[in-house]
C-alpha positions in Angstrom: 1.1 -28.4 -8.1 0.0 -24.7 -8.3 -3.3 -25.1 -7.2 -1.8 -26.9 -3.7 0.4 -23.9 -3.5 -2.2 -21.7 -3.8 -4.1 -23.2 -0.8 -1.4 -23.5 0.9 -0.3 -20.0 0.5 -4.1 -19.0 1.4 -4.0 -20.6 5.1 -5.7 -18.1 6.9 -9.8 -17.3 6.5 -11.8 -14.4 6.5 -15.8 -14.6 7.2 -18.6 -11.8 6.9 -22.0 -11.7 6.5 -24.2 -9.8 3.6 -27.6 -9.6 2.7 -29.1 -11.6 0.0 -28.9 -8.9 -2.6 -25.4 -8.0 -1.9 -24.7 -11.1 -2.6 -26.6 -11.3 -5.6 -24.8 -7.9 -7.0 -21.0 -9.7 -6.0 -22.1 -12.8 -7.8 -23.2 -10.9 -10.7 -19.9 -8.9 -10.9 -17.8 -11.8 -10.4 -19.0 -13.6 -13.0 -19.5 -10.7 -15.2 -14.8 -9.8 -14.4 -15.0 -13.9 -15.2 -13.7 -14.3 -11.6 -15.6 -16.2 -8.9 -16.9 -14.5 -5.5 -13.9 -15.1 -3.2 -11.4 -14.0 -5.9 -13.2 -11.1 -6.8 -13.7 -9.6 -3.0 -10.4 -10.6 -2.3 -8.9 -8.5 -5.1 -10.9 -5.4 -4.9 -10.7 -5.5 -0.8 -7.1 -6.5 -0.8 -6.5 -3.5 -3.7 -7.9 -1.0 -1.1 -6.5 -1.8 1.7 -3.3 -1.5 -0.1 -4.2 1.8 -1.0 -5.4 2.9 2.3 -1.9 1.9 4.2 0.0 3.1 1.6 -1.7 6.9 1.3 -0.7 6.3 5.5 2.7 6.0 5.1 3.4 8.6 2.2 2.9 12.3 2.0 3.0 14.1 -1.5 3.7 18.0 -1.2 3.9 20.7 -3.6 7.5 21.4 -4.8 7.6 24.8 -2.6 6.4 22.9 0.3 8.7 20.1 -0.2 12.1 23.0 -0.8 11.2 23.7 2.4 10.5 20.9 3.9 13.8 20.0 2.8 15.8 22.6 3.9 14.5 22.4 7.3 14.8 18.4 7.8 18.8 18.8 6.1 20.2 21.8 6.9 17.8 23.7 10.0 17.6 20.2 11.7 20.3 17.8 10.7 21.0 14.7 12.6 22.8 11.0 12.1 20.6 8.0 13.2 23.5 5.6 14.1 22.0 2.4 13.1 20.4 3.6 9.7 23.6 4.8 9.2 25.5 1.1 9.5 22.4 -0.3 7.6 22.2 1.9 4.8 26.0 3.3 4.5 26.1 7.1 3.5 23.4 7.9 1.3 23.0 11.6 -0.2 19.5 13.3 0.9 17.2 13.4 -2.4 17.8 16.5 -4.1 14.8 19.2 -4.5 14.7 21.4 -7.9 15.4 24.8 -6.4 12.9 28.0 -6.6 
């Protein structure tokens, strides 16, 4: 039953071509991770793209840049979005260790 939940889960397809040694050097990579080919792209390309829209929707500052950053966004610049208010209730701003 898990393997027809798996296909069916995996309905969409993906195509691309490679050379002949590039797909010698997957093959060999695969099998050496004891996956086969399609598992084994799929992972590694599906890991980085991860990556890739996750480092696009989060910025990491240093804690001087982020004090200010928060001072600015809560206090210089503060302002109620009415409808992530009724969805998220009254949530406290994330507090920032102070200088």
């Amino acid at each position: 039953m898990e393997a027809a939940t798996k296909r069916a889960e995996r309905s969409e397809r993906l195509g691309f071509r490679v050379t002949p040694e590039q797909k010698e050097v997957l093959a060999e990579a695969a099998a050496l991770s004891g996956e086969d080919v399609t598992s084994f792209v799929l992972s590694r390309a599906l890991r980085d793209a991860q990556n890739i829209v996750l480092s696009s929707r989060v910025t990491i500052i240093a804690d001087e840049a982020a004090a200010d950053f928060h001072t600015w966004l809560y206090e210089d610049h503060p302002r109620v979005i009415p409808e992530m208010s009724k969805r998220l209730g009254h949530i406290e701003p994330f507090p920032v260790a102070s200088r």
